[in-house]
RODO-2510 file (C-alpha; in nm, 4 decimals, decimal comma):
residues 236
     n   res          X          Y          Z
     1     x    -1,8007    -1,4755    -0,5409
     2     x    -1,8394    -1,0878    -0,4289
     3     x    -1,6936    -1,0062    -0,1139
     4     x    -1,8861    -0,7358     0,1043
     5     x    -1,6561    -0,5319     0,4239
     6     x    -1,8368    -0,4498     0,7828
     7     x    -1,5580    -0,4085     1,0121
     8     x    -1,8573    -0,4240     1,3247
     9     x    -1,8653    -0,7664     1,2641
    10     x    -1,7243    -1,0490     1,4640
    11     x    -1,7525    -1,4210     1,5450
    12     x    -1,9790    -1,3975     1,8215
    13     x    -2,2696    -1,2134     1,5568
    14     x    -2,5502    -1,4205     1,4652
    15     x    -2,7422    -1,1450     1,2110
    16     x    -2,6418    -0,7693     1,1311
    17     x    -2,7629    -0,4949     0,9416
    18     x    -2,5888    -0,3609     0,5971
    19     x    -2,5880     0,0097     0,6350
    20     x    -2,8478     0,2185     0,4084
    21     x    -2,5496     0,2764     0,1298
    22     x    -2,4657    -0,0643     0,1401
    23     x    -2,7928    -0,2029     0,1386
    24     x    -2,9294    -0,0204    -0,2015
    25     x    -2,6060    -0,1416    -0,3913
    26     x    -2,6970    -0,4631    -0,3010
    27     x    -3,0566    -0,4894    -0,3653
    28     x    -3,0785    -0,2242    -0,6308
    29     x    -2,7541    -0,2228    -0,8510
    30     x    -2,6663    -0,6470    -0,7851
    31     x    -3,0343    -0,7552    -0,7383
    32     x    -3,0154    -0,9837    -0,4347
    33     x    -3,3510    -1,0670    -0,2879
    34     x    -3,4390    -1,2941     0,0125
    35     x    -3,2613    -1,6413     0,0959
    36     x    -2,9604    -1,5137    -0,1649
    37     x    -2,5663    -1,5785    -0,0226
    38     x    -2,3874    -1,2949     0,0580
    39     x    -2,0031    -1,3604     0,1974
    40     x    -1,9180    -1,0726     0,4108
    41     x    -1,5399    -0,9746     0,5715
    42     x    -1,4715    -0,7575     0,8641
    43     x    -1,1000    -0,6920     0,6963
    44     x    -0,9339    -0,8604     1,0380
    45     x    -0,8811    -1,1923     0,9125
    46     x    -1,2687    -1,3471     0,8645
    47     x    -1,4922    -1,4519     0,6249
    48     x    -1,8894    -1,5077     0,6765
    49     x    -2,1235    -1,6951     0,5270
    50     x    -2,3989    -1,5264     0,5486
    51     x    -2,8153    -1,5089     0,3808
    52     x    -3,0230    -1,2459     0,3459
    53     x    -3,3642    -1,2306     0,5288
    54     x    -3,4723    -0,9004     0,4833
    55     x    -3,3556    -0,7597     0,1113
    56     x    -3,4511    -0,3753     0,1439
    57     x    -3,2880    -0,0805    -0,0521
    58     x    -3,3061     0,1112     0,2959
    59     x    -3,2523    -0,1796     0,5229
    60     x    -3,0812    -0,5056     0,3608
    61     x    -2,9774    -0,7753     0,6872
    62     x    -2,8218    -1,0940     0,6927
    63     x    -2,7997    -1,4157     0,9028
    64     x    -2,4591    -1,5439     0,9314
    65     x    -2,4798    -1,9407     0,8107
    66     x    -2,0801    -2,0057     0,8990
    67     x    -1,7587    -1,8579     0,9474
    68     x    -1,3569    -1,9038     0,8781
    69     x    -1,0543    -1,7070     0,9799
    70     x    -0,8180    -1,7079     0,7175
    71     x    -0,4290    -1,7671     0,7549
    72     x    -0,2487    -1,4708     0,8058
    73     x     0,0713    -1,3999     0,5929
    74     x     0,4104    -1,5590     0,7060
    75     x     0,5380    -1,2550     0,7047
    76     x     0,4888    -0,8167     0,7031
    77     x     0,5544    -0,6076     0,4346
    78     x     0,4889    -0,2246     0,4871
    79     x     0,5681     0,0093     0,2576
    80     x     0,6592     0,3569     0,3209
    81     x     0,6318     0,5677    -0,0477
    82     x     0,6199     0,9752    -0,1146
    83     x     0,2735     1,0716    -0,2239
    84     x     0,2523     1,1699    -0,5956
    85     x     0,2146     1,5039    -0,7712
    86     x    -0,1260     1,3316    -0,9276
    87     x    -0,3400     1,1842    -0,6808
    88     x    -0,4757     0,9548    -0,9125
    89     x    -0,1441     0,7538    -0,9885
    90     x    -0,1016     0,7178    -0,5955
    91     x    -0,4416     0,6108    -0,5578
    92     x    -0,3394     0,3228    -0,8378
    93     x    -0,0882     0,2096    -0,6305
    94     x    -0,2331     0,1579    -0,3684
    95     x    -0,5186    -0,0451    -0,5074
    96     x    -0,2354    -0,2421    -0,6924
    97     x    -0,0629    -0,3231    -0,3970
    98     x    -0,4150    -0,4307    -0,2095
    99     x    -0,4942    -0,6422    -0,4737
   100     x    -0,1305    -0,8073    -0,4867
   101     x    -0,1285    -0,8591    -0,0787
   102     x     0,0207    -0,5783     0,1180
   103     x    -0,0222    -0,5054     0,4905
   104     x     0,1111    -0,1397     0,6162
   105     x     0,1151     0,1663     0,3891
   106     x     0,2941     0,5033     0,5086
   107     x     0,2884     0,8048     0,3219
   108     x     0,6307     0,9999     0,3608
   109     x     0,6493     1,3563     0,3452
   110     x     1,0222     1,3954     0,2031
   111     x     1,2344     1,6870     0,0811
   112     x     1,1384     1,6766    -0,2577
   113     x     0,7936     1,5964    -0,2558
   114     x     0,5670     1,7954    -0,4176
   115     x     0,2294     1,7187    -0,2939
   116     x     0,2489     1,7243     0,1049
   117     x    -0,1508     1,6834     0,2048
   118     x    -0,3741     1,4077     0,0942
   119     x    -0,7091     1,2637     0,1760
   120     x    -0,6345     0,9610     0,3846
   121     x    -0,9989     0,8733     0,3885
   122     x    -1,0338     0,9018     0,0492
   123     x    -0,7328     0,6213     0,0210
   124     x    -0,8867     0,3966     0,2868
   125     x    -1,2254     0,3852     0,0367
   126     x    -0,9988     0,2711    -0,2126
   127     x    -0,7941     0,0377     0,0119
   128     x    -1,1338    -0,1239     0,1234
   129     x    -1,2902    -0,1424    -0,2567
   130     x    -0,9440    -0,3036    -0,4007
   131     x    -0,9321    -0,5822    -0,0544
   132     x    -1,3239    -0,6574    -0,1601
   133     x    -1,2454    -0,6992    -0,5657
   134     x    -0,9739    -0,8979    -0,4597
   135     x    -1,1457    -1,1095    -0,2186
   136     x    -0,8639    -1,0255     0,0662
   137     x    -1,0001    -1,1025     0,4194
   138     x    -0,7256    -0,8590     0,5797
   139     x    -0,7614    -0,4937     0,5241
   140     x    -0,4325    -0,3331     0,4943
   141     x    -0,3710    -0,0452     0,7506
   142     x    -0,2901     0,3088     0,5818
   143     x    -0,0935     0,5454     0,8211
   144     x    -0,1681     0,9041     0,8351
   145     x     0,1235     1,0781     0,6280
   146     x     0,4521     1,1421     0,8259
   147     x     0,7765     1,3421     0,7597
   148     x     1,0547     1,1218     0,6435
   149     x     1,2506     1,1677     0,9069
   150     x     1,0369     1,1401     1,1929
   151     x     0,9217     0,7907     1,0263
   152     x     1,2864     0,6703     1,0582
   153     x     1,2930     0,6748     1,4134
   154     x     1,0039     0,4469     1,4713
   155     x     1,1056     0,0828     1,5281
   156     x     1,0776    -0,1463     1,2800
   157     x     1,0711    -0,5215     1,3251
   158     x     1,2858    -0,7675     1,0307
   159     x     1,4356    -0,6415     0,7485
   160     x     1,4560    -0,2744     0,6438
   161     x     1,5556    -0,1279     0,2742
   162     x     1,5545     0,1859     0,0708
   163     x     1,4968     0,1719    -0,3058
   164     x     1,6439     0,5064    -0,4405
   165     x     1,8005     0,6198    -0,7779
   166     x     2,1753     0,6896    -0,6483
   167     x     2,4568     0,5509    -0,8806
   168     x     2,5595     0,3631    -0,5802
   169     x     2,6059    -0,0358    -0,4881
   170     x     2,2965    -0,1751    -0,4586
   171     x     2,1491    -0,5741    -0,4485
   172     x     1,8208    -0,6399    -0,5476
   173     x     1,5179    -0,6632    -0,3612
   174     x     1,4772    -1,0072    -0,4518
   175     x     1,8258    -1,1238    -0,3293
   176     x     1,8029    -0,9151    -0,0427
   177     x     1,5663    -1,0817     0,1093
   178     x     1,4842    -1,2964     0,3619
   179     x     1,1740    -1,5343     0,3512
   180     x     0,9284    -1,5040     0,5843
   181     x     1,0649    -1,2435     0,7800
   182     x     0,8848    -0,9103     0,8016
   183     x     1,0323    -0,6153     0,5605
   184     x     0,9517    -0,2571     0,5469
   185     x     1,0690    -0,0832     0,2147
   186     x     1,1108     0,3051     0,1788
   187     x     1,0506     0,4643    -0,1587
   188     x     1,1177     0,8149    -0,2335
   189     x     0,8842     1,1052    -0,4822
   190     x     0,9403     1,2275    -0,8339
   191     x     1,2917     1,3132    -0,7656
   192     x     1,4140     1,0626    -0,5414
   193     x     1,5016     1,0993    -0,2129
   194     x     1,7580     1,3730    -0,1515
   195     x     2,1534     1,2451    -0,0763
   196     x     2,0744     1,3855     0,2924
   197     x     1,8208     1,1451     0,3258
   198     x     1,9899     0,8676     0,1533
   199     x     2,2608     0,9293     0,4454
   200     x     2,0388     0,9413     0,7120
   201     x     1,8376     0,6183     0,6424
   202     x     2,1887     0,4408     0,6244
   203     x     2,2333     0,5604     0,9423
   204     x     1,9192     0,3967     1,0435
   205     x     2,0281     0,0434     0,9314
   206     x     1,7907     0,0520     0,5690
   207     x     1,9770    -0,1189     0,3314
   208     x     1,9904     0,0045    -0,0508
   209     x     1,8082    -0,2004    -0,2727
   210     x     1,7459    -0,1775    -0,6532
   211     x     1,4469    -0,2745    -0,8096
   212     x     1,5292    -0,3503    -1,1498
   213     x     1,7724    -0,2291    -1,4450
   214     x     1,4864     0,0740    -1,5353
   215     x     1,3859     0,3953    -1,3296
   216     x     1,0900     0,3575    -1,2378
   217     x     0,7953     0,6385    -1,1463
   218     x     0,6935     0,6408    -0,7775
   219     x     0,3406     0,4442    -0,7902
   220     x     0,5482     0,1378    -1,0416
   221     x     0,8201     0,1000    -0,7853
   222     x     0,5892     0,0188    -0,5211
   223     x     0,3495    -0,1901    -0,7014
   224     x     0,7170    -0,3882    -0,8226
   225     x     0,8574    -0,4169    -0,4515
   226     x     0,5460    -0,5441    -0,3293
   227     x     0,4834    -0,7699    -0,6329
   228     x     0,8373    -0,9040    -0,5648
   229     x     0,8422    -1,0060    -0,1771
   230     x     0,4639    -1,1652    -0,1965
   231     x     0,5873    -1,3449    -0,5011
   232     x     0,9124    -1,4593    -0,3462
   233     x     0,7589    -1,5558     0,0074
   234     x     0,4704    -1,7446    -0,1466
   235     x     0,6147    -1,9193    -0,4462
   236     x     0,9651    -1,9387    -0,4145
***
């Protein structure tokens, strides 16, 4: 099954219009033609059934056949993690972690990053290709970047860790956490999070975490954490 995204689209459509992009992939590169099945998600949750009746490379529409909305997750995991020096590892992670089953991304600007400006809509393209390869119905949500510590004193609903490199007592993710409840995981840039930081998110309540016996770079540590709570609230 491929899985096409038109956020415009909702329950109460009975036919819609693929944009003129959109349209000549799917008549010229995949070769769909008239009466062909196309499923379609608008990234909140729904899938469509849907048939072309008009297969143009300028003007490609649908009829929508049926629709389901999908389950949403028992629980919220958003991850807050330093942009990398190379854009192209941080755009790996965050196709990783679409694929796996994240919700909430946040790009921290922290003390020792080294690459402070991005292009968010670059990510979202990526986000929104990775959710259709995977056949995801819920797009994850990618937050403009934000200084560390302004991002601390938002409020945060369930559990709340910091994975960082510090020789100190740490559990690990996996037996930190609690099932089904909602986590939000900070992870620092090449470099770590500074020991000022460190202090300051203890101060906000994050508890350290470690995510294995290995450092790992930026992008692996959050492809791990978010590998480890969708595998421990869905199969443990």
């Amino acid at each position: 099954m491929q899985l096409f995204y038109n956020p415009l689209l909702t329950e109460k459509h009975t036919s819609f219009l693929f944009d003129k992009e959109e349209s000549k992939h799917i008549v010229k590169v995949l070769r769909k033609k008239e009466d062909d099945i196309l499923f379609v998600t608008n990234g909140l949750g729904y899938l469509f059934k849907t048939q072309i009746i008009l297969a143009s490379d300028s003007k490609c529409s649908v009829s929508i056949l049926s629709f389901e909305k999908k389950d949403e997750p028992k629980f919220k995991l958003h991850l807050a993690v330093a942009p990398t020096k190379m854009n192209e590892r941080y755009e790996w992670f965050l196709e990783k972690v679409t694929e796996i089953g994240i919700q909430e991304i946040t790009p921290i600007i922290c003390e020792n990053s080294e690459r402070k400006v991005i292009n968010v809509d670059r990510f979202k393209k990526i986000i929104e290709t990775a959710m259709k390869q995977s056949l995801h119905c819920y797009l994850p949500k990618l937050n403009d970047p934000i200084l560390f510590r302004d991002f601390l004193k938002q409020q945060f609903d369930g559990q709340k860790f910091i994975a960082h490199c510090e020789e100190d007592e740490k559990k690990s993710l996996k037996s930190a956490l609690i099932l089904n409840e909602n986590v939000t995981i900070l992870i620092g840039p090449e470099g770590d999070f500074s020991q000022k930081e460190i202090l300051t998110a203890l101060d906000y309540k994050f508890n350290p975490v470690h995510l294995g016996s290995t450092r790992l770079r930026t992008e692996t540590a959050g492809v791990v954490a978010c590998h480890s709570v969708v595998f421990t609230n869905q199969y443990l």
